[in-house]
C-alpha positions in Angstrom: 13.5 -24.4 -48.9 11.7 -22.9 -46.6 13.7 -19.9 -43.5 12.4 -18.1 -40.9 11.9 -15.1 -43.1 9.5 -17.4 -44.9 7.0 -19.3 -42.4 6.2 -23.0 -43.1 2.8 -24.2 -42.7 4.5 -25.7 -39.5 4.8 -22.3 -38.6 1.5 -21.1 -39.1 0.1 -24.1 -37.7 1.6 -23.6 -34.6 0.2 -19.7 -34.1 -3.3 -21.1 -35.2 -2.9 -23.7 -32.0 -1.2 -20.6 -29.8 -4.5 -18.8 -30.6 -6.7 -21.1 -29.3 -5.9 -20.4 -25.7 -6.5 -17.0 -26.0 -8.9 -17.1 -22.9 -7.1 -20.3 -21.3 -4.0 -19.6 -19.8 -3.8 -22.5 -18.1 -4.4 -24.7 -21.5 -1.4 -22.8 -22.7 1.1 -23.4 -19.8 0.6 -27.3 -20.2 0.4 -26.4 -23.7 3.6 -25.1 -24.0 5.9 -26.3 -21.9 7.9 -29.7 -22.0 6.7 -31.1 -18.0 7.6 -34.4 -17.3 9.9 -34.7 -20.3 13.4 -35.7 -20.0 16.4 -34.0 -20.0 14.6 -30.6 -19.6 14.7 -28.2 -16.7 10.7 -29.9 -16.0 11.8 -33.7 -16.2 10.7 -34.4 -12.4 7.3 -31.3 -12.6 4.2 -32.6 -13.7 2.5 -29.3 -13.5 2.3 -25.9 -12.1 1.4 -25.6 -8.7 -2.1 -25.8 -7.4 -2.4 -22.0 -6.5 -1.1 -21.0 -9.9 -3.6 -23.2 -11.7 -6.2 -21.6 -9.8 -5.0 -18.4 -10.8 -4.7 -18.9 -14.6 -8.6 -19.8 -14.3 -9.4 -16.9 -12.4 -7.7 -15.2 -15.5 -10.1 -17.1 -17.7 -13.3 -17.1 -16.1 -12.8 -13.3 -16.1 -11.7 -12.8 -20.1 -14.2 -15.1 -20.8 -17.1 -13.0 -19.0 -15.8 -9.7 -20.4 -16.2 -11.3 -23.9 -19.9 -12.1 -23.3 -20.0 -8.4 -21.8 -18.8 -7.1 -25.2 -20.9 -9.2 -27.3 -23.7 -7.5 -25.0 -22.4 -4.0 -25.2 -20.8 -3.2 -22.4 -17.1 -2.4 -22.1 -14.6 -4.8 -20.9 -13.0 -4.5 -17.4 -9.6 -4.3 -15.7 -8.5 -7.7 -14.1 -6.8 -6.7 -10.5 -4.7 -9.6 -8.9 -2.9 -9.2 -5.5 -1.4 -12.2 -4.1 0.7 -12.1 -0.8 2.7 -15.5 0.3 5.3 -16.6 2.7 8.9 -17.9 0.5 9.1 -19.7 -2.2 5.5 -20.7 -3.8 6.9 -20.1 -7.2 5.6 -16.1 -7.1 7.7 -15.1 -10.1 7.2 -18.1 -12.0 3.4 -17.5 -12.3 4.5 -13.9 -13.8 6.7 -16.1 -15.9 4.2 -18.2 -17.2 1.5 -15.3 -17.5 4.0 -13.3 -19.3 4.5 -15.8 -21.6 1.0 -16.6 -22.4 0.2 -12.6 -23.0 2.7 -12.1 -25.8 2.1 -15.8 -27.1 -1.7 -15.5 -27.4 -2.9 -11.8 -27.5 -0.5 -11.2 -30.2 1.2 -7.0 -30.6 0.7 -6.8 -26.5 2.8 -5.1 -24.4 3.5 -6.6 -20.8 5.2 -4.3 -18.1 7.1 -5.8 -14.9 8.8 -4.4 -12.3 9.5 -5.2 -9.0 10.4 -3.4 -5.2 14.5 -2.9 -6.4 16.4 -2.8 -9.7 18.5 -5.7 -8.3 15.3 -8.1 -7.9 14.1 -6.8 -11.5 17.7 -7.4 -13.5 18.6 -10.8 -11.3 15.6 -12.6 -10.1 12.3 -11.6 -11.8 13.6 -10.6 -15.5 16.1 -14.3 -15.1 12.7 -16.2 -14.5 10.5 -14.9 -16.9 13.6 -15.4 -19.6 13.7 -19.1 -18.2 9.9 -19.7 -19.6 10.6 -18.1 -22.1 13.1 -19.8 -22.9 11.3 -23.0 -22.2 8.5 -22.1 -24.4 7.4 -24.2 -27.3 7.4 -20.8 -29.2 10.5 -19.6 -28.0 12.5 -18.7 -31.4 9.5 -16.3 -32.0 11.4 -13.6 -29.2 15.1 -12.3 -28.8 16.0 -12.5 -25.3 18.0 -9.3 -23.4 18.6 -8.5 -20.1 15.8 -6.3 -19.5 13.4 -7.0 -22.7 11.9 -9.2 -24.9 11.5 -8.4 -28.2 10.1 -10.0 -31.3 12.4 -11.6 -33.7 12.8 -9.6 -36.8 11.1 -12.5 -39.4 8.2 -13.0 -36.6 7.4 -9.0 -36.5 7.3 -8.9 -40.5 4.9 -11.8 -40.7 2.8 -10.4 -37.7 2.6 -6.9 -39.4 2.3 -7.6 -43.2 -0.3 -10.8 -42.6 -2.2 -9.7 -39.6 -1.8 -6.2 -39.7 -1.1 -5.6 -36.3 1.5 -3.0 -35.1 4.2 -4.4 -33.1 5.7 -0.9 -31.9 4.9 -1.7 -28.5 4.9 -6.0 -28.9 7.8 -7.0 -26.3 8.0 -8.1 -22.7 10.0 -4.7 -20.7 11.4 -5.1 -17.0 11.2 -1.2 -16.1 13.2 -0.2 -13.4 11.4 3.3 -11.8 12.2 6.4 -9.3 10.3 7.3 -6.4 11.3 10.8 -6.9 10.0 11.0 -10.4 7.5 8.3 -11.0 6.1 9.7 -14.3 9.5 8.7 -15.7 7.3 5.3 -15.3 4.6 5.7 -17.1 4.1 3.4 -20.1 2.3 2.7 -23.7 -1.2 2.6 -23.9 -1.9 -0.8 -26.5 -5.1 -1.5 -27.6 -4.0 -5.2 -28.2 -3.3 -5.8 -24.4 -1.4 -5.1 -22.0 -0.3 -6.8 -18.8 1.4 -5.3 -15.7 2.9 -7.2 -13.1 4.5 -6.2 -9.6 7.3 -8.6 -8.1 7.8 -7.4 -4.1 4.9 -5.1 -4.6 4.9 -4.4 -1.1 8.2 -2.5 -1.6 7.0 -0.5 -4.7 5.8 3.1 -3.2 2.8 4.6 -3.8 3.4 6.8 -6.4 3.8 4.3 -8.8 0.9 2.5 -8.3 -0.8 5.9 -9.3 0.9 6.5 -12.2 0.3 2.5 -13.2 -3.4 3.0 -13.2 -2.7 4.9 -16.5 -1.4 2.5 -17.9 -4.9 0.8 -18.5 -7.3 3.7 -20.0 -7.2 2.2 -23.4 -10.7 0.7 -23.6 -10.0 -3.3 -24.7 -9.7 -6.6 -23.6 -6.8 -8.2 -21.7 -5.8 -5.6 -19.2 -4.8 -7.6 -16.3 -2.5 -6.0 -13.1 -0.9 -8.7 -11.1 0.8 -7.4 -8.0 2.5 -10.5 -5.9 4.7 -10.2 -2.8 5.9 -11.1 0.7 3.5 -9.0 2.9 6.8 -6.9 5.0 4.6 -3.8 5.3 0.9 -3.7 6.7 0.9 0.3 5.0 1.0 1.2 1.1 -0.8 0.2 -1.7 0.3 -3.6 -1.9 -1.8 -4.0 1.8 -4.8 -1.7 0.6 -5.1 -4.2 -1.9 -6.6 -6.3 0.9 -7.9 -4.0 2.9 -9.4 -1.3 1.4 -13.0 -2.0 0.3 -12.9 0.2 -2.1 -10.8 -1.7 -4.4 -11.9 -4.3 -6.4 -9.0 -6.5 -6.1 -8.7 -10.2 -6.2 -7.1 -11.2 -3.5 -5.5 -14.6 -2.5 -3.1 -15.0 0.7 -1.0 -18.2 0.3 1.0 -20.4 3.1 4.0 -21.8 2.1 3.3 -25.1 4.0 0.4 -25.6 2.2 2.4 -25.5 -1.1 3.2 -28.5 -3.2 6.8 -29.2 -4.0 8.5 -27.2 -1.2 10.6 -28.4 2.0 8.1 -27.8 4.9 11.3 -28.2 7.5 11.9 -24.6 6.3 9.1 -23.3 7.2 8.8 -25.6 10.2 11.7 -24.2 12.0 11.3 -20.7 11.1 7.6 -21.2 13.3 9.4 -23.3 16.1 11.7 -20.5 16.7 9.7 -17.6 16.5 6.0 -18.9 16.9 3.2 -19.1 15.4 1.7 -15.6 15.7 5.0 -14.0 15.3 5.4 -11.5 12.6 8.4 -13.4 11.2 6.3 -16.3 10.9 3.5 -14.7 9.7 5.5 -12.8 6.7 8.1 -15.6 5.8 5.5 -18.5 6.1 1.9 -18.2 6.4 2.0 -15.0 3.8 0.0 -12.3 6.5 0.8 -8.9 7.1 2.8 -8.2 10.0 0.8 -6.6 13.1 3.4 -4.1 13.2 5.9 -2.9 10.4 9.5 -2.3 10.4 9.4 1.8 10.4 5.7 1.8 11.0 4.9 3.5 14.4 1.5 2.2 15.3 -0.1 -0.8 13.9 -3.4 -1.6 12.4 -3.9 -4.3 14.8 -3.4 -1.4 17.8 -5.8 0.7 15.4 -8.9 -1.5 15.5 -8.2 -2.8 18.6 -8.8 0.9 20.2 -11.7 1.7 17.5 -14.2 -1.1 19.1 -12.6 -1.6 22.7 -15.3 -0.2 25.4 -13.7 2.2 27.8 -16.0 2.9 31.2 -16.1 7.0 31.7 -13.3 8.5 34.1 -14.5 11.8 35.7 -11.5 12.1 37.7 -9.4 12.7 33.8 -9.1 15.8 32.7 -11.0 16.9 29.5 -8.4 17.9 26.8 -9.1 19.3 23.3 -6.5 20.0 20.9 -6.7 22.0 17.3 -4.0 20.8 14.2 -4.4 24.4 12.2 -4.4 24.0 8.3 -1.1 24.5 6.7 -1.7 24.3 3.0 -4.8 24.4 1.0 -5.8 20.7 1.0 -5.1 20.7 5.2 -8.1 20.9 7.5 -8.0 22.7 10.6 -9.0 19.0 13.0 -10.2 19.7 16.7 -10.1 16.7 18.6 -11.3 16.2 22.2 -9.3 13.3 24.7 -10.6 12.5 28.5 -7.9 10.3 30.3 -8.3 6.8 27.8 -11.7 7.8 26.0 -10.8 10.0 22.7 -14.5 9.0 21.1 -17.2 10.6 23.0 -16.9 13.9 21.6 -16.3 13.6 17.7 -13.9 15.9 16.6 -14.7 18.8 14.2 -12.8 19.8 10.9 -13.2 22.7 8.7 -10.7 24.0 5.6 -9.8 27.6 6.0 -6.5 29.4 6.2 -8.3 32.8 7.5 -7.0 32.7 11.8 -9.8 35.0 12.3 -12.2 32.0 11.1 -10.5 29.2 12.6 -10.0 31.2 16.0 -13.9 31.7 15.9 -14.8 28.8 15.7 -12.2 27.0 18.2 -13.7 29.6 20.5 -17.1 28.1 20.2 -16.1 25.1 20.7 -14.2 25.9 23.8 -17.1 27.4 25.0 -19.3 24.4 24.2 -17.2 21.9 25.6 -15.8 23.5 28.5 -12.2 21.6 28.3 -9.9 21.7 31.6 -6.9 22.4 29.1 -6.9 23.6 25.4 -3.4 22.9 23.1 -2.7 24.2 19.9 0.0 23.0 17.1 2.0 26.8 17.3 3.0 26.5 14.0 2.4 28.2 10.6 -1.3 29.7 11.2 -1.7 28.4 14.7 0.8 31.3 16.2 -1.8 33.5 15.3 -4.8 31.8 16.3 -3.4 31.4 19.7 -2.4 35.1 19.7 -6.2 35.9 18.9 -7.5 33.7 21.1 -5.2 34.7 24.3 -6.3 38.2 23.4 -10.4 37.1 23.8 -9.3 36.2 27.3 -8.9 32.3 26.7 -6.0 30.2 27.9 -4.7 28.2 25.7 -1.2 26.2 25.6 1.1 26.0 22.7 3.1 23.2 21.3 5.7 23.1 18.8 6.5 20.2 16.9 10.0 21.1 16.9 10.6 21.7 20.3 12.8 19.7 22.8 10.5 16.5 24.3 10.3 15.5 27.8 12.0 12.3 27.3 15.4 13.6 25.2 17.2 10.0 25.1 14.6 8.4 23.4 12.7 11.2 20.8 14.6 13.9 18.6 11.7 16.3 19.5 8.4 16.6 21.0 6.0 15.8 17.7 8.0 12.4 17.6 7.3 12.2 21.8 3.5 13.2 21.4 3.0 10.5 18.6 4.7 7.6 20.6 2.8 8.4 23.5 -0.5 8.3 21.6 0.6 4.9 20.3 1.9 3.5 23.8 -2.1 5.1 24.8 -3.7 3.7 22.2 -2.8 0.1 23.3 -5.5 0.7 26.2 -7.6 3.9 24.8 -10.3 4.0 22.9 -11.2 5.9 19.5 -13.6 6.8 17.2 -14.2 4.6 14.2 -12.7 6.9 11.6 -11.4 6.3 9.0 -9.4 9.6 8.5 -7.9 8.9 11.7 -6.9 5.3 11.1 -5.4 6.1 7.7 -3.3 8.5 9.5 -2.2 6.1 12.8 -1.4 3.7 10.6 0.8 5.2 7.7 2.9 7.0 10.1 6.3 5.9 9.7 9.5 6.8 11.8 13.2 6.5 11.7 16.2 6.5 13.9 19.0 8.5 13.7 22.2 7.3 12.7 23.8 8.7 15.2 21.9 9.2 18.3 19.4 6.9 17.6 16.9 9.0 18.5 13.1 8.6 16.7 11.9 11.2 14.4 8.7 11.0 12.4 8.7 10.7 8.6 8.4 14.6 7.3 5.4 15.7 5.7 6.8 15.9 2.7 8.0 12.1 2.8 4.2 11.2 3.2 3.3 13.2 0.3 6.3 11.3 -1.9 4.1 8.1 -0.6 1.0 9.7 -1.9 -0.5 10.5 1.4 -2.0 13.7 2.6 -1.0 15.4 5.7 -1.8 13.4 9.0 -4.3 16.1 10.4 -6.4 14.1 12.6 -3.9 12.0 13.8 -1.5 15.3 14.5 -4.9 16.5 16.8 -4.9 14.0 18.6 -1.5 13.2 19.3 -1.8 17.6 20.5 -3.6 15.9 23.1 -0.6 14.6 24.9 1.6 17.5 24.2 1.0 18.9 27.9 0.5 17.6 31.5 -2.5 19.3 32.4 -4.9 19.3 35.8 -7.5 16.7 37.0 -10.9 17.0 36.3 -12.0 16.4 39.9 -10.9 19.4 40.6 -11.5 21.2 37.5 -9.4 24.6 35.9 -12.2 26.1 33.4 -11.7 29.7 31.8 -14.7 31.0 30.3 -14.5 34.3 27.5 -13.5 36.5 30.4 -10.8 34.6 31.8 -12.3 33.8 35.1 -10.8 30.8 36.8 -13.5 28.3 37.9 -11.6 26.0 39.8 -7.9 24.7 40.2 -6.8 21.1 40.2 -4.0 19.2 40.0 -1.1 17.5 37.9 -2.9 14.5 36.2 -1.0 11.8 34.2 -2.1 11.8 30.5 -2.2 7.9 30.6 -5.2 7.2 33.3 
């Protein structure tokens, strides 16, 4: 008589039939599961959902060209998949489904999930993918625990001794992570594929996106990255995905009202109440980014509004230019030159170099070359002595620390917090150049308020480089430009290299 130590021909059968859809994840899915049948969690479910169909073919249609690609030669590639949706499309039952297929099909795999908290990983996205599996026409092949699915012990012997495959790393892991140590993350390379998949991407921070991409420099088929959320936050890696041409994602944006098998009311009143357009609506239903995140401080929608808008000249503003001295290594020293609401006729200027005889040089130039009513420099770290130098070649020059106490003390905690919300209530009429250094920076600038006071600070430094981002030094330049009321232009205030005053003006409001 025949055990599960000892497969029948039932058995076997049945992994022969599994192997078939190797390439067709979507034959596998109807395949596998009992839909329709009675007495089953799919009795009333003829199907998965339109979007996910299309999905698993996507899947397909790409392992099925990187198997041509091989017979041909040339090395298989990474399948990127970023979808973003309002509620309730049935997100983490596609990585359900998918995760079942990958250890059903491509035999020894290893598939990775994890999701924005451990509290979504242990009680939503590890419970669904245990459902399928469950479900599964294949299930008594796995051992089901919390965070993990492992092979049964009479499955792993018969994978190892009759196919040979090594099923060290053959299981299904929900893997929790730490922002403050994201190689902790890092994974198994396996050579017999391996899938990751993000629920609430948009919560995951940067860091571990970087460290997933090594998850896939084994050379092999079947590498696919799935990353599926709500869209809460229009900065990170989850909206690059969709906005970043450099990255070769496939990208799908789903509305739940378009969604088969859902109650539109829902969705209905949430748009009734808050309208179309509104950023509520727009992340709970129709699956966009917001225009404006929760902690973000500027958004991309104020961004690109003030990269193309046409702003007619002002002579009557005063001409401002503003250096952000290099801090670190990687820093640039940024000049940047504003004139009342046009910040994109003069480009700005950026160098790397922590010598303040250099950078002082060089701003002086420009000074000269420009001939701005007012110059401000970031007092800082290396710009204390840059100012120093360049007060002592006869230039005047304001100074502005970060730290110091803002104009408007009920609303900011200091005066770099008071010069960025200024440029952002600015930028809503300004104009800017169409930089992408610039945007990256206006737009990943995130704030807080105290807990307390409820004053706005900006994010430290050293928060944006826990998100992966480098230090804001273009938008720090600009925002210098608002750190001091300075004179009109019609009346202009020039100092040359010998400290001569041309002319005298007036106070001028940074806004017009």
């Amino acid at each position: 008589m025949a055990t599960k130590s000892t497969p029948t021909d039932k058995e076997e059968q049945l992994i022969e039939e599994l192997q078939t859809f190797k390439y067709d994840p979507y034959g596998f899915v109807l395949y596998a599961y009992p839909w329709g049948e009675k007495y089953t969690p799919l009795a009333n479910v003829d199907g998965p959902r339109a979007w996910q169909v299309d999905e698993f073919k996507r899947i397909s249609d790409h392992l099925m060209a990187d198997a041509e690609l091989s017979r041909m030669g040339f090395p298989p590639r990474v399948y990127y998949s970023a979808t973003s949706s309002g509620r309730g499309p049935g997100k983490s039952a596609l990585l359900g489904m998918l995760a079942d297929w990958m250890k059903s099909c491509w035999i020894g795999s290893t598939t990775i999930v994890t999701a924005n908290t451990e509290t979504q990983l242990r009680s939503r996205t590890m419970a669904e993918l245990g459902k399928w599996t469950t479900m599964s026409i294949n299930s008594h092949w796995f051992e089901r625990s919390m965070l993990k699915v492992t092979v049964a012990q009479w499955f792993r012997s018969l994978v190892e001794t009759q196919l040979g495959i090594d099923t060290q790393y053959y299981y299904v892991e929900g893997q929790s992570w730490s922002e403050e140590n994201p190689d902790a993350f890092a994974g198994a390379h396996n050579s017999n594929g391996m899938m990751v998949a993000f629920d609430e991407a948009s919560g995951i921070p940067d860091p571990i996106w970087t460290v997933t991409e090594g998850f896939f420099t084994d050379v092999t088929m079947a590498r696919l990255w799935l990353v599926i959320s709500n869209p809460r936050r229009n900065t990170g890696k989850f909206y690059e995905c969709f906005h970043d041409p450099l990255d070769q994602w496939n990208t799908r944006c789903i509305d739940s009202r378009t969604v088969e098998g859902v109650d539109t009311q829902v969705y209905d009143r949430i748009v009734a109440k808050n309208g179309e357009d509104s950023d509520v609506a727009r992340v709970e239903v129709r699956g966009m980014f917001p225009k404006k995140g929760d902690t973000q401080l500027i958004s991309r929608y104020t961004v690109e509004m003030a990269s193309t808008r046409v702003v007619e000249e002002n002579p009557y503003a005063p001409l401002i230019m503003a250096l952000d001295p290099s801090r670190q290594g990687k820093d640039s020293n940024v000049v940047r030159w504003r004139q009342g609401r046009d910040a994109r006729t003069i480009p700005p200027v950026r160098w790397q170099s922590n010598d303040l005889m250099v950078t002082a040089d060089k701003t002086a130039k420009l000074i000269d070359d420009t001939q701005p009513d007012a110059v401000i420099i970031d007092g800082g770290g290396l710009g204390g002595g840059v100012i120093d130098r360049l007060r002592q070649l006869g230039y005047e020059v304001l100074e502005v620390n970060g730290a110091e106490s803002p104009n408007n003390a009920k609303k900011y905690g200091n005066k770099r917090a008071e010069m960025w919300g200024d440029m952002g209530e600015w930028a809503l009429t300004g104009a800017i150049d169409d930089c992408p250094l610039l945007a990256r920076d206006l737009t990943t600038m995130e704030y807080y308020e105290h807990e307390t006071t409820f004053k706005v600070y900006l994010e430290s430094k050293k928060d944006r480089r826990s998100r992966g981002l480098p230090s804001p030094d273009d938008g720090d330049a600009l925002g210098l430009t608002f750190g001091r009321k300075v004179k009109v232009r019609g009346s202009r205030r020039r100092r040359g290299r010998n400290g001569v005053v041309l002319a005298t003006g007036m106070d001028y409001d940074i806004f017009e």
